[in-house]
N, CA and C atoms of all chains as a GROMACS GRO file, in nm:
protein
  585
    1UNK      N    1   4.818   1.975   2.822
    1UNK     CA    2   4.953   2.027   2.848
    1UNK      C    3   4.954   2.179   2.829
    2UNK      N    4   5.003   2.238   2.958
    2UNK     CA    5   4.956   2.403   2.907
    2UNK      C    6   5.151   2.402   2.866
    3UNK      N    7   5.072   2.538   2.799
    3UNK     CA    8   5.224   2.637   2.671
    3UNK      C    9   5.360   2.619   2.770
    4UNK      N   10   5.357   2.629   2.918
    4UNK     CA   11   5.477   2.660   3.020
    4UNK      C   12   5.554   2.476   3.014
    5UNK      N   13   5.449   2.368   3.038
    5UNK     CA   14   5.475   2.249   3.058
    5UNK      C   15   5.534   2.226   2.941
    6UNK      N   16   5.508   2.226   2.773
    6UNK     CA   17   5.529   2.236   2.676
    6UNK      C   18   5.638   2.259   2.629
    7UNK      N   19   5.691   2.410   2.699
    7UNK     CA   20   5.818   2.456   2.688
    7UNK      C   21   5.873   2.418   2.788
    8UNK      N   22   5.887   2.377   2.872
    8UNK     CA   23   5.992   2.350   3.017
    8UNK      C   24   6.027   2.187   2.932
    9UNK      N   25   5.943   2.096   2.855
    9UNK     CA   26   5.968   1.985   2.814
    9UNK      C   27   6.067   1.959   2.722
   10UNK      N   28   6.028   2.070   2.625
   10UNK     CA   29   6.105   2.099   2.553
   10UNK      C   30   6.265   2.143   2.548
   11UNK      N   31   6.237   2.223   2.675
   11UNK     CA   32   6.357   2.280   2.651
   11UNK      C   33   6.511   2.136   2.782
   12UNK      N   34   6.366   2.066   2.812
   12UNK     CA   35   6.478   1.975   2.917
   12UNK      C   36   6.574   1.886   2.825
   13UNK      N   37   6.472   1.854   2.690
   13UNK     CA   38   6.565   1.742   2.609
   13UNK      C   39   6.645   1.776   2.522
   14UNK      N   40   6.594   1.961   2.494
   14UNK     CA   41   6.729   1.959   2.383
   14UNK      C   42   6.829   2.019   2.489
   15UNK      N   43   6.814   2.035   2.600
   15UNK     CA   44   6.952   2.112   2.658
   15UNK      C   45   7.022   1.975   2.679
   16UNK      N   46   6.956   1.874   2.717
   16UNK     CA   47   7.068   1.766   2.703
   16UNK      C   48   7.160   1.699   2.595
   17UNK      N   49   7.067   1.721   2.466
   17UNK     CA   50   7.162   1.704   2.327
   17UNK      C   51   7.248   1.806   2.290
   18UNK      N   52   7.225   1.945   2.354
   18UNK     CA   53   7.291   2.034   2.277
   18UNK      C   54   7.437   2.022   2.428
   19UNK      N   55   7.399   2.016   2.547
   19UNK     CA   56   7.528   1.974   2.632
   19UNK      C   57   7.596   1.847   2.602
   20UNK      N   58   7.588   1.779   2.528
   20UNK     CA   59   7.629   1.684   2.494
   20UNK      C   60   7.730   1.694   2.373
   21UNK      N   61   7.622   1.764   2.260
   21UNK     CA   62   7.706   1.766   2.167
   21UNK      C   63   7.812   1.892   2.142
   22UNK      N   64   7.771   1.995   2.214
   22UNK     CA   65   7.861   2.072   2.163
   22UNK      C   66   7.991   2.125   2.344
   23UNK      N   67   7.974   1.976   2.427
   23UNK     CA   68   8.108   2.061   2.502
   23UNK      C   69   8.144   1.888   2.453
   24UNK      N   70   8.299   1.891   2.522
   24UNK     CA   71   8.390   1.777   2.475
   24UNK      C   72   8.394   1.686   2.648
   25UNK      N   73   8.416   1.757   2.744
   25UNK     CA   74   8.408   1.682   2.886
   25UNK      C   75   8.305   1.650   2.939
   26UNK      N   76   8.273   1.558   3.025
   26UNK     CA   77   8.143   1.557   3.081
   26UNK      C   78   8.093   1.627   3.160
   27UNK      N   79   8.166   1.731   3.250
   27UNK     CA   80   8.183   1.841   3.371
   27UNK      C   81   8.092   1.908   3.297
   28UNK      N   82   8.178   1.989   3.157
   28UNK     CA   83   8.162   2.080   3.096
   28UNK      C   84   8.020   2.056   3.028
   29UNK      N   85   7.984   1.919   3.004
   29UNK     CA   86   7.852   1.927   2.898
   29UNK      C   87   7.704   1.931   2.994
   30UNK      N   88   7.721   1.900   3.166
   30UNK     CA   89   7.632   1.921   3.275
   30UNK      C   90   7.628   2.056   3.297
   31UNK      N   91   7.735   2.136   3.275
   31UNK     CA   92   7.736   2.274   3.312
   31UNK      C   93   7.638   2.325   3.183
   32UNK      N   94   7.666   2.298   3.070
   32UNK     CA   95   7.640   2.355   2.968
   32UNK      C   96   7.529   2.279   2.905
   33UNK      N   97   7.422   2.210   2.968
   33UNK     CA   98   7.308   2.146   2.909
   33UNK      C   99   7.193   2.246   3.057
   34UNK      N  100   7.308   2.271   3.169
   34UNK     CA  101   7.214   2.361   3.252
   34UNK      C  102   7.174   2.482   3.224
   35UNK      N  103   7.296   2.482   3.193
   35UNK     CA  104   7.304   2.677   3.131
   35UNK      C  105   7.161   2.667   3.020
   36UNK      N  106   7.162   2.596   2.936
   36UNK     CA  107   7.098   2.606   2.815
   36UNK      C  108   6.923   2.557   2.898
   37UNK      N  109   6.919   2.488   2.961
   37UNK     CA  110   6.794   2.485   3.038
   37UNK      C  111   6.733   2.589   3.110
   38UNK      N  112   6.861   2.684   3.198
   38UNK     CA  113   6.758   2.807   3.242
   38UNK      C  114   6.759   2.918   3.136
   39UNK      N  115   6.820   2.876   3.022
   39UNK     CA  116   6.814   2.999   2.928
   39UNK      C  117   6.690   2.988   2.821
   40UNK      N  118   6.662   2.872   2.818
   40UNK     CA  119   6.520   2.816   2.752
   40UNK      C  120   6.473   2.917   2.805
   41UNK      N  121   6.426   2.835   2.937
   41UNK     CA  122   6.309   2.892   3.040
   41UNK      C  123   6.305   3.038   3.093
   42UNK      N  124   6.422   3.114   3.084
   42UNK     CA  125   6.453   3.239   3.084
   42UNK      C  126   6.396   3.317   2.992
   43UNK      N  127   6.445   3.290   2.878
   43UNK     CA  128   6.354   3.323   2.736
   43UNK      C  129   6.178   3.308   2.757
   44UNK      N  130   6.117   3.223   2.796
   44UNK     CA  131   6.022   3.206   2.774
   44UNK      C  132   5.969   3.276   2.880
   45UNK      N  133   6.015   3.276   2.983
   45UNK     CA  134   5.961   3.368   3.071
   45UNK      C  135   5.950   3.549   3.055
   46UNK      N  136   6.017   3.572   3.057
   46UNK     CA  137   6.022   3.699   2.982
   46UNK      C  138   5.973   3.707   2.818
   47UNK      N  139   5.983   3.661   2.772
   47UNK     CA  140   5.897   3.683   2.679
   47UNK      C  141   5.751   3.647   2.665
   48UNK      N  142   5.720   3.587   2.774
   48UNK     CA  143   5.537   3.601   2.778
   48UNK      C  144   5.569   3.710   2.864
   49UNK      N  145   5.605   3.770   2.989
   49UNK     CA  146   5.578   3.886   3.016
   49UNK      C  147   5.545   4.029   2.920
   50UNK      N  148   5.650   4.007   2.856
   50UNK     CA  149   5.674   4.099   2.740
   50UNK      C  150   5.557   4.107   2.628
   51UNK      N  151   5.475   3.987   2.617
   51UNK     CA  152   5.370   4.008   2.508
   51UNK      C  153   5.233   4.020   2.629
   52UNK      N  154   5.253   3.998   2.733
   52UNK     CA  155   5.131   4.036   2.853
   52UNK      C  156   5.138   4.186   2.837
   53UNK      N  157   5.248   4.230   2.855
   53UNK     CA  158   5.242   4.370   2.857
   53UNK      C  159   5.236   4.467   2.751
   54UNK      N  160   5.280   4.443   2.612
   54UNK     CA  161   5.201   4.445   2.540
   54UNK      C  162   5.096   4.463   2.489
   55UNK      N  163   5.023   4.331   2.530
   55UNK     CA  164   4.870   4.332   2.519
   55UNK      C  165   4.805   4.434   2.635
   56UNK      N  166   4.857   4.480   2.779
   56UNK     CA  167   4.768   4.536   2.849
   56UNK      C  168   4.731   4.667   2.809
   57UNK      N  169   9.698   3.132  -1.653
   57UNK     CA  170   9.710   3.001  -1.591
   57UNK      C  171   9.695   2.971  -1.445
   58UNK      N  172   9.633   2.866  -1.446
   58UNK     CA  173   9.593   2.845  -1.265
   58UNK      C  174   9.735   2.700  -1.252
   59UNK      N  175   9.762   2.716  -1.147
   59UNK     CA  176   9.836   2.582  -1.100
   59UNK      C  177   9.769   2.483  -1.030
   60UNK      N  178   9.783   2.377  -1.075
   60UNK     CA  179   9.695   2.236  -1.012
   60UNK      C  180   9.739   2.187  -0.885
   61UNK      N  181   9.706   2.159  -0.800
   61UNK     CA  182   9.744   2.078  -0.624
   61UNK      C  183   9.685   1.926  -0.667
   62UNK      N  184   9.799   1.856  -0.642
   62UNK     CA  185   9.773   1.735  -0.651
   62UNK      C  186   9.725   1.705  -0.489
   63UNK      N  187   9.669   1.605  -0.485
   63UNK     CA  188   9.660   1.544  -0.349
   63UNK      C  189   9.708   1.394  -0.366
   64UNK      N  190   9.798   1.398  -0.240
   64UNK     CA  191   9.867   1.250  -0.286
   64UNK      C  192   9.749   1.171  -0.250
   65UNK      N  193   9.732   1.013  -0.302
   65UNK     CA  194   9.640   0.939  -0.310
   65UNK      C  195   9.669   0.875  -0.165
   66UNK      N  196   9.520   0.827  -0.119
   66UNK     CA  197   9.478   0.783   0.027
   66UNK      C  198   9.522   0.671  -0.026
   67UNK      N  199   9.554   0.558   0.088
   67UNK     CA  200   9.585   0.427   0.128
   67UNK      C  201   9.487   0.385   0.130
   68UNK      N  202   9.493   0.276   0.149
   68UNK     CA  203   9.346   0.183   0.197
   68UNK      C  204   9.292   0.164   0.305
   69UNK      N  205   9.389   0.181   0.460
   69UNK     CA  206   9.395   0.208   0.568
   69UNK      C  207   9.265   0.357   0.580
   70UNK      N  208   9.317   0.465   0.483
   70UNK     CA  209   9.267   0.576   0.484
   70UNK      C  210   9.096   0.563   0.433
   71UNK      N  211   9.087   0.509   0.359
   71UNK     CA  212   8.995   0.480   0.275
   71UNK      C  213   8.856   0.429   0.363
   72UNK      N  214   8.964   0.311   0.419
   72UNK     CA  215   8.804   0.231   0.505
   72UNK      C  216   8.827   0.332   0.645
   73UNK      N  217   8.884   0.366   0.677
   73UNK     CA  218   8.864   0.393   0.839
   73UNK      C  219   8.773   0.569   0.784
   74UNK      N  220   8.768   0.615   0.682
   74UNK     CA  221   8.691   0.731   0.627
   74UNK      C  222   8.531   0.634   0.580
   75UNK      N  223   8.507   0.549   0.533
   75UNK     CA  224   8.400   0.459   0.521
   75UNK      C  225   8.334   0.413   0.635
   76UNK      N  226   8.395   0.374   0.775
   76UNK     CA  227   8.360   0.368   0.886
   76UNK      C  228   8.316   0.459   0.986
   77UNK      N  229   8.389   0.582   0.952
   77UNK     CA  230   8.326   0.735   0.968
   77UNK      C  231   8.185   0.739   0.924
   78UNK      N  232   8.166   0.713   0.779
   78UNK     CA  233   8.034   0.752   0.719
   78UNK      C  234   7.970   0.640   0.778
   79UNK      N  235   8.001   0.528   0.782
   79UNK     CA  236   7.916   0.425   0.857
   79UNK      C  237   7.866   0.523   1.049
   80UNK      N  238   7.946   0.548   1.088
   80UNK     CA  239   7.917   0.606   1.206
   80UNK      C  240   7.802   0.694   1.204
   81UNK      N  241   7.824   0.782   1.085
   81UNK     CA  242   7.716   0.926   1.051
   81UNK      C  243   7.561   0.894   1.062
   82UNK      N  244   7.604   0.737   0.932
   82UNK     CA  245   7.495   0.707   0.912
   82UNK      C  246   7.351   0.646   1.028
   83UNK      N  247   7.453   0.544   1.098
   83UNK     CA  248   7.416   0.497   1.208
   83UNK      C  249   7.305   0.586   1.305
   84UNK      N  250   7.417   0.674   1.327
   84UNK     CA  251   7.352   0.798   1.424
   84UNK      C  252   7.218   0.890   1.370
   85UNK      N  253   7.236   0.866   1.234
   85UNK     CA  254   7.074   0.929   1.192
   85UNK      C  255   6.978   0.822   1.190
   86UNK      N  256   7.001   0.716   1.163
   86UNK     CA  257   6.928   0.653   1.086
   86UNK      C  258   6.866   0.595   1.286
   87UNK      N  259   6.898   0.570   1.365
   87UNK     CA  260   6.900   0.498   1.527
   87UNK      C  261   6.965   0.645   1.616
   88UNK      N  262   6.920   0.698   1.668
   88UNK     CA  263   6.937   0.832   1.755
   88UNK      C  264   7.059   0.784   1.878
   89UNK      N  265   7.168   0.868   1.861
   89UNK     CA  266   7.252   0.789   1.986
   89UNK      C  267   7.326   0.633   1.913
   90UNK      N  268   7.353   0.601   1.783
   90UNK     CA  269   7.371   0.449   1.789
   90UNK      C  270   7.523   0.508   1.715
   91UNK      N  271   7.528   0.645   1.681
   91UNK     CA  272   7.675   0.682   1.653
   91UNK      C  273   7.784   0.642   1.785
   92UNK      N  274   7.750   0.715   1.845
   92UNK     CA  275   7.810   0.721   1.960
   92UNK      C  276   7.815   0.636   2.030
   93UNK      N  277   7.731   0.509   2.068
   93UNK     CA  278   7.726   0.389   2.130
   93UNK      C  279   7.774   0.303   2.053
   94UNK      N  280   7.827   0.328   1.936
   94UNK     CA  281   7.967   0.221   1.846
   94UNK      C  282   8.072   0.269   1.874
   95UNK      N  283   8.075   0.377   1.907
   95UNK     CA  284   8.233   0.416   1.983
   95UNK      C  285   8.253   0.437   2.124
   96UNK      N  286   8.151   0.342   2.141
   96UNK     CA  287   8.136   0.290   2.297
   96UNK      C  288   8.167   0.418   2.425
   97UNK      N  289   8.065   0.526   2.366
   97UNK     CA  290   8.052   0.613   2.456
   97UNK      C  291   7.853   0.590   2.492
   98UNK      N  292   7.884   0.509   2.577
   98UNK     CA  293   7.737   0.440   2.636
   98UNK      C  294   7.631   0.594   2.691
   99UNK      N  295   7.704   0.617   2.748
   99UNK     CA  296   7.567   0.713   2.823
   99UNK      C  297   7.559   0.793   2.751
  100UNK      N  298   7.609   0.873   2.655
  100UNK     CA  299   7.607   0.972   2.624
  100UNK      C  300   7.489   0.930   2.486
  101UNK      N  301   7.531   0.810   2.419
  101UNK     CA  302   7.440   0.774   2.326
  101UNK      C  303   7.301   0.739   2.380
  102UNK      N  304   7.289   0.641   2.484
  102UNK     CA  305   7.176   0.628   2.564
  102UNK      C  306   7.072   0.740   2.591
  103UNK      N  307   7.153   0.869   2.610
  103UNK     CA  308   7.089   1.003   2.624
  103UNK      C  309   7.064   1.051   2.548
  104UNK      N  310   7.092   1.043   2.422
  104UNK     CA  311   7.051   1.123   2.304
  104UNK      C  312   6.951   1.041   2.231
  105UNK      N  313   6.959   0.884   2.257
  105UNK     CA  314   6.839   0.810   2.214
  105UNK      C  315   6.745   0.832   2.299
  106UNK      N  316   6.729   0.853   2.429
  106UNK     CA  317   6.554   0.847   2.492
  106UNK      C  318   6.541   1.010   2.479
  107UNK      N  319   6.673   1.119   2.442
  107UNK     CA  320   6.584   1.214   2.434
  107UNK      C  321   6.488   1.289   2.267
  108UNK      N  322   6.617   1.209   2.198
  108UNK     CA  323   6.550   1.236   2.043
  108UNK      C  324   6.384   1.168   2.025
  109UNK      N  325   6.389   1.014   2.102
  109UNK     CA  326   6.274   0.913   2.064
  109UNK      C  327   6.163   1.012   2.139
  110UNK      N  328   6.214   1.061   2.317
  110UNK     CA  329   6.080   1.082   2.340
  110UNK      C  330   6.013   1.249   2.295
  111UNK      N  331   6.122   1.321   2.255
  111UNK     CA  332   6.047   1.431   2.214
  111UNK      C  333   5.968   1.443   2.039
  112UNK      N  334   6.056   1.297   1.971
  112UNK     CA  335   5.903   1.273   1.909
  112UNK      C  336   5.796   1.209   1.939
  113UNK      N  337   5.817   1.102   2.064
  113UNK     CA  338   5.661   1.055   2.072
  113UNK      C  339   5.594   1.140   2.091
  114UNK      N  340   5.675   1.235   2.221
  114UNK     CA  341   5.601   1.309   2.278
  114UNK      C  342   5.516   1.464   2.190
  115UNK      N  343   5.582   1.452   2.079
  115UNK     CA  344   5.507   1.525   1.965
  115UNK      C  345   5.372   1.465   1.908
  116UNK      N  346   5.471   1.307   1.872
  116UNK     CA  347   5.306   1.216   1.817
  116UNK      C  348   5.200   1.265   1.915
  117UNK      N  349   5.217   1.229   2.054
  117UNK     CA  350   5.128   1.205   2.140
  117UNK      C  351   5.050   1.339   2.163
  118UNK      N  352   5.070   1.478   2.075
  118UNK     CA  353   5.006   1.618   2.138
  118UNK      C  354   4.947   1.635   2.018
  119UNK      N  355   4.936   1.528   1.947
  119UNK     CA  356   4.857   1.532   1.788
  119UNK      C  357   4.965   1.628   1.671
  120UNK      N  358   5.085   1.579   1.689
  120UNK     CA  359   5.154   1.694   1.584
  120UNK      C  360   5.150   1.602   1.470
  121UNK      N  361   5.215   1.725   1.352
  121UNK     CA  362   5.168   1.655   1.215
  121UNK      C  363   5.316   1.608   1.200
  122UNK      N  364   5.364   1.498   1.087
  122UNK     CA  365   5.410   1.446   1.040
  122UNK      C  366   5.423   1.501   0.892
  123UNK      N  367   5.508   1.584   0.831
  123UNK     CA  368   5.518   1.608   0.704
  123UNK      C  369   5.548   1.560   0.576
  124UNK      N  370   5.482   1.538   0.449
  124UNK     CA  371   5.545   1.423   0.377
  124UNK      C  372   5.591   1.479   0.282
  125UNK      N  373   5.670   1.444   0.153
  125UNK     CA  374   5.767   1.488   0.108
  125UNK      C  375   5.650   1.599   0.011
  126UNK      N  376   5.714   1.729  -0.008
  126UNK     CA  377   5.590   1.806  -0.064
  126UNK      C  378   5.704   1.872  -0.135
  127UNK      N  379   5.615   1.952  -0.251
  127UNK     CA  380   5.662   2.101  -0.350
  127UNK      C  381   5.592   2.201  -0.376
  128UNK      N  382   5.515   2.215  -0.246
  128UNK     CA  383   5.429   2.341  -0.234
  128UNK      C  384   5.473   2.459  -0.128
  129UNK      N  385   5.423   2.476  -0.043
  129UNK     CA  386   5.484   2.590   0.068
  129UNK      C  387   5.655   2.554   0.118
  130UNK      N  388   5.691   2.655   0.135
  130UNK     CA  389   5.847   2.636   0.170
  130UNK      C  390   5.832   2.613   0.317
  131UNK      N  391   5.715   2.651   0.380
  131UNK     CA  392   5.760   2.582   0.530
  131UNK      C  393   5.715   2.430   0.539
  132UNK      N  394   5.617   2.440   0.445
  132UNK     CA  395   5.568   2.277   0.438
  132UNK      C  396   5.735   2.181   0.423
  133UNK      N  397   5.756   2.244   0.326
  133UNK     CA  398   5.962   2.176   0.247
  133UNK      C  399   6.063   2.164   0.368
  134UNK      N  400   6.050   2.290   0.436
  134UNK     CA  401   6.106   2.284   0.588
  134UNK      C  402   6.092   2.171   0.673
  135UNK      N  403   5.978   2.156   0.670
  135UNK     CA  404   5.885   2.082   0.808
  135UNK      C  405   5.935   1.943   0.779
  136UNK      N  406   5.972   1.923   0.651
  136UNK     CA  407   5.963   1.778   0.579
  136UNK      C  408   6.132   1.713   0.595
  137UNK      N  409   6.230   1.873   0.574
  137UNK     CA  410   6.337   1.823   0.637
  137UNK      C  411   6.373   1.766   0.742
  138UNK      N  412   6.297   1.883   0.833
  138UNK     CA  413   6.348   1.854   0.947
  138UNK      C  414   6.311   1.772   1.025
  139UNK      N  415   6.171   1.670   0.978
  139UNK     CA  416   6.134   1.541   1.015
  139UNK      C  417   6.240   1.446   0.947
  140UNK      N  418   6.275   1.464   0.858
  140UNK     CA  419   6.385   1.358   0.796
  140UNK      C  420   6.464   1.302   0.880
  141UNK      N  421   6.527   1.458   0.939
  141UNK     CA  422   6.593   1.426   1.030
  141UNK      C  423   6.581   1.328   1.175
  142UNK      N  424   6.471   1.290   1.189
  142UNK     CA  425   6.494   1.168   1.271
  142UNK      C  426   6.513   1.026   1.245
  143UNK      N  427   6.547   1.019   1.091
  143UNK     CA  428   6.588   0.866   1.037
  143UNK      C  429   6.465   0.782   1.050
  144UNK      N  430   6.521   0.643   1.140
  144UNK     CA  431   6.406   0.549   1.139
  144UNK      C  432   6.241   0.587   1.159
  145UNK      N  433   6.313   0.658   1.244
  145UNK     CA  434   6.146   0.725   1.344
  145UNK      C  435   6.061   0.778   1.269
  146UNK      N  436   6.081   0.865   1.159
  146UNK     CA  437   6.032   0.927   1.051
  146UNK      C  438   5.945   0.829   0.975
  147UNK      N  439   6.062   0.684   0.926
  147UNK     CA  440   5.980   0.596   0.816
  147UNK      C  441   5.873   0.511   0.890
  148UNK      N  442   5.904   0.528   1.020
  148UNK     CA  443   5.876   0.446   1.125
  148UNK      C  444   5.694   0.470   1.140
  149UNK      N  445   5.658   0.643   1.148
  149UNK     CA  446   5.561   0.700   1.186
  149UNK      C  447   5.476   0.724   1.029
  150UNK      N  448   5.558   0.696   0.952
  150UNK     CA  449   5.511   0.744   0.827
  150UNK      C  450   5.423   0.596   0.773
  151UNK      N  451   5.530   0.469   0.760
  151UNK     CA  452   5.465   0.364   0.747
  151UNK      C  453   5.276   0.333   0.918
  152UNK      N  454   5.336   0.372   0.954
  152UNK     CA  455   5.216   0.308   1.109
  152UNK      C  456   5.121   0.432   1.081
  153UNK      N  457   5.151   0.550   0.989
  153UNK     CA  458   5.039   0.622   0.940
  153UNK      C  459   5.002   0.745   1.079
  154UNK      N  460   5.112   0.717   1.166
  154UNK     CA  461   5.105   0.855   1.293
  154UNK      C  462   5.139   0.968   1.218
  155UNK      N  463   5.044   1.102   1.299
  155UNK     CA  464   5.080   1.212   1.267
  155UNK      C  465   5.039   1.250   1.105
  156UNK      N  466   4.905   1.205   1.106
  156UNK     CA  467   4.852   1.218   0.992
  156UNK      C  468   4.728   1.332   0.973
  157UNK      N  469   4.649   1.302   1.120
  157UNK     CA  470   4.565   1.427   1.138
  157UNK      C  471   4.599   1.555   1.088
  158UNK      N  472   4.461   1.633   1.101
  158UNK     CA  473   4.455   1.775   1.105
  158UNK      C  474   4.548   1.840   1.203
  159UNK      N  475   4.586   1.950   1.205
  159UNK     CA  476   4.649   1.997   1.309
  159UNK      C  477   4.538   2.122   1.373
  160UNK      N  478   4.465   2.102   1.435
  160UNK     CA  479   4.361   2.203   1.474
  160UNK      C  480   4.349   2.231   1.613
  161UNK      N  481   4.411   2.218   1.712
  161UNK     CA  482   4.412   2.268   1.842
  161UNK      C  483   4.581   2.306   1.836
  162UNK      N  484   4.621   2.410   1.919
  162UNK     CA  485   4.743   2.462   1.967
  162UNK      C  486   4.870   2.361   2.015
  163UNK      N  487   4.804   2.259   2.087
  163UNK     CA  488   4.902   2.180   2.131
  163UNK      C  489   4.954   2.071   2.040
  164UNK      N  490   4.854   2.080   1.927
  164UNK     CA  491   4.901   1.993   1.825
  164UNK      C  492   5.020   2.042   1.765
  165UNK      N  493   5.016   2.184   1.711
  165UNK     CA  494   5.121   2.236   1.663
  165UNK      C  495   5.215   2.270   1.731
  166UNK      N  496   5.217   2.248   1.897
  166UNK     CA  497   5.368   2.254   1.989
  166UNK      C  498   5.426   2.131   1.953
  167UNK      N  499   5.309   1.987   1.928
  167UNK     CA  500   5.349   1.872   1.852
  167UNK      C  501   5.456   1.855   1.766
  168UNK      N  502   5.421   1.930   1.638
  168UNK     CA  503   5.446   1.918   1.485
  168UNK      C  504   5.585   1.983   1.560
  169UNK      N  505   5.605   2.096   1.591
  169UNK     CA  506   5.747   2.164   1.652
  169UNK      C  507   5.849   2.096   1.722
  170UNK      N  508   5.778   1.984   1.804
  170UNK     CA  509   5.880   1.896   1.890
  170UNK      C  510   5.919   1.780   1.770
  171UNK      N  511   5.841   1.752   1.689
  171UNK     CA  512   5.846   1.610   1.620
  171UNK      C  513   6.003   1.689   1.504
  172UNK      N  514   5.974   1.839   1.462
  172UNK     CA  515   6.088   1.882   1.364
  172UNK      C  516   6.204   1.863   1.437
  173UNK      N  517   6.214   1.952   1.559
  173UNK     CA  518   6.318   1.965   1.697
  173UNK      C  519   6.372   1.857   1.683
  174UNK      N  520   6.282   1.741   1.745
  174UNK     CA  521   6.364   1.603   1.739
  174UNK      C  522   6.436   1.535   1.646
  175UNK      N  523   6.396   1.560   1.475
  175UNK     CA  524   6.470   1.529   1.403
  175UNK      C  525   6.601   1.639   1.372
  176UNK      N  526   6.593   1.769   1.413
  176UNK     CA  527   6.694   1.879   1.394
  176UNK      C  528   6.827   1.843   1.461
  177UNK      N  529   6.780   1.817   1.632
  177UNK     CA  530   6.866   1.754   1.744
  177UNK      C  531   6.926   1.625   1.670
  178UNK      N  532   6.880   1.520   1.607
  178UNK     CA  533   6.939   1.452   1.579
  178UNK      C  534   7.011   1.397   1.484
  179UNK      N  535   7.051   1.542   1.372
  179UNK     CA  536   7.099   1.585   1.296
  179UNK      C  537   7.241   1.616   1.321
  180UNK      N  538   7.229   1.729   1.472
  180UNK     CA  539   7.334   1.733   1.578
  180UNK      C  540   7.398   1.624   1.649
  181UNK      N  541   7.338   1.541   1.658
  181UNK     CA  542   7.417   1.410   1.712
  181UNK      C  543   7.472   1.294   1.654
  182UNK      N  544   7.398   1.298   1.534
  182UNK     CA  545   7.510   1.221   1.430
  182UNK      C  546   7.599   1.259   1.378
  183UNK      N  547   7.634   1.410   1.350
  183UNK     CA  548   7.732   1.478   1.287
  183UNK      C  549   7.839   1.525   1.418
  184UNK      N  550   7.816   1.484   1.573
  184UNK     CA  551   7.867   1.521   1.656
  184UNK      C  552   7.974   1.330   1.627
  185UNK      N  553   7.869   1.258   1.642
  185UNK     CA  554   7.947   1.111   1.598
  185UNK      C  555   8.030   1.079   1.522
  186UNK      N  556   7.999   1.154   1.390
  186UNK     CA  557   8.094   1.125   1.293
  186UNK      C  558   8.222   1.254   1.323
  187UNK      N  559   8.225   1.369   1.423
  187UNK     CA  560   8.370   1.441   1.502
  187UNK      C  561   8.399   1.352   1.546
  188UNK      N  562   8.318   1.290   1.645
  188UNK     CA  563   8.427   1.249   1.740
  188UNK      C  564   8.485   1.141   1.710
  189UNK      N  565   8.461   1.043   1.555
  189UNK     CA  566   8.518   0.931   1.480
  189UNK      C  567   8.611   0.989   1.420
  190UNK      N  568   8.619   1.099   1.336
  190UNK     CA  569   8.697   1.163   1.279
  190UNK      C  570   8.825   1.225   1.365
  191UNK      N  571   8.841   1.225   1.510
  191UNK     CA  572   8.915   1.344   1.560
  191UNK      C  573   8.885   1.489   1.555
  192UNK      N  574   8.801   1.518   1.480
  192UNK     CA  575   8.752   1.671   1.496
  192UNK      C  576   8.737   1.706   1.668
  193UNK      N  577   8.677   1.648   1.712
  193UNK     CA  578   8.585   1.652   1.861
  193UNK      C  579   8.688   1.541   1.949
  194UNK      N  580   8.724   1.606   2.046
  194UNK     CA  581   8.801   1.506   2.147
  194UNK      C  582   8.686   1.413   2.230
  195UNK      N  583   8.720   1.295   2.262
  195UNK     CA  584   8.575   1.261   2.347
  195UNK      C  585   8.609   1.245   2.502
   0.00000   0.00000   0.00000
């Protein structure tokens, strides 16, 4: 399992507990388990850029 | 002098339906999702059980460690909470002796991280169970 698969896994199951638990509608907790999925993956993306460049 | 606040005394009505709360709490740690599927919000519990269960298998399964109750390093003390936090699954992996290895390749320790995660998350979802029993949380 490389580091990207790892984190994309990661970040699929808690965006569904954390849209779950913290909106009250169901609209609202799909919107907000997405949000929190490209913000995982947002994070992680830029931040391996950020230590690539870094290191170059 | 300080002045005392009485609190008028709970009913019995008050009493158990606050006991059934903690029954709810408990539920939801101890079975991932089983808060919420007693207050017959089905999918939502359904979802928080295959995602709490599989991001610890899916920890077991990358060789992560399993922490046991310790009084040495404070992240070791950490690690040990926040496995707690998955209730059964915890006594579950602890008795069947998973997650006992070394942790010596990288993906083991993305392991040990998902196996805490999963009990952290489901820390969040029993205490989301016992709102939305309570009225805190509209459902």
């Amino acid at each position: 399992m490389t580091h990207f698969t790892a984190a994309a896994t990661f970040a699929f199951f808690a965006s569904i507990v954390l849209g779950i638990t913290q909106r009250s509608q169901p609209r609202q907790m799909v919107r907000y388990g997405i949000f929190c999925f490209v913000l995982f993956l947002a994070v992680v993306i830029v931040g391996s850029w950020l230590m690539r460049l870094i290191h170059a | 002098m300080g002045t005392r606040v009485q609190t008028p005394p709970k009913s019995n009505e008050q009493e158990s339906s606050e006991k059934s709360h903690l029954v709810i709490l408990l539920a939801g740690w101890l079975i991932p999702g089983a808060g919420h599927t007693m207050q017959r919000y089905w999918l939502r519990g359904v979802l928080l059980f295959l995602s709490v269960v599989s991001m610890f298998a899916i920890g077991l399964a990358m060789g992560g460690k399993v922490y046991h109750p310790n009084t040495g390093d404070l992240l070791e003390m950490l690690g040990f909470a926040g496995d707690l936090g998955s209730g059964s699954l915890y006594w579950l992996a602890r008795l069947a002796d998973w997650g006992s290895g070394p942790v010596q390749i990288t993906v083991a320790d993305y392991g040990t991280k998902f196996i805490v995660v999963a009990g952290l998350l489901n820390i969040i979802s029993a205490v989301d169970a016992y709102s939305l029993a309570n009225g805190r949380k509209r459902g």
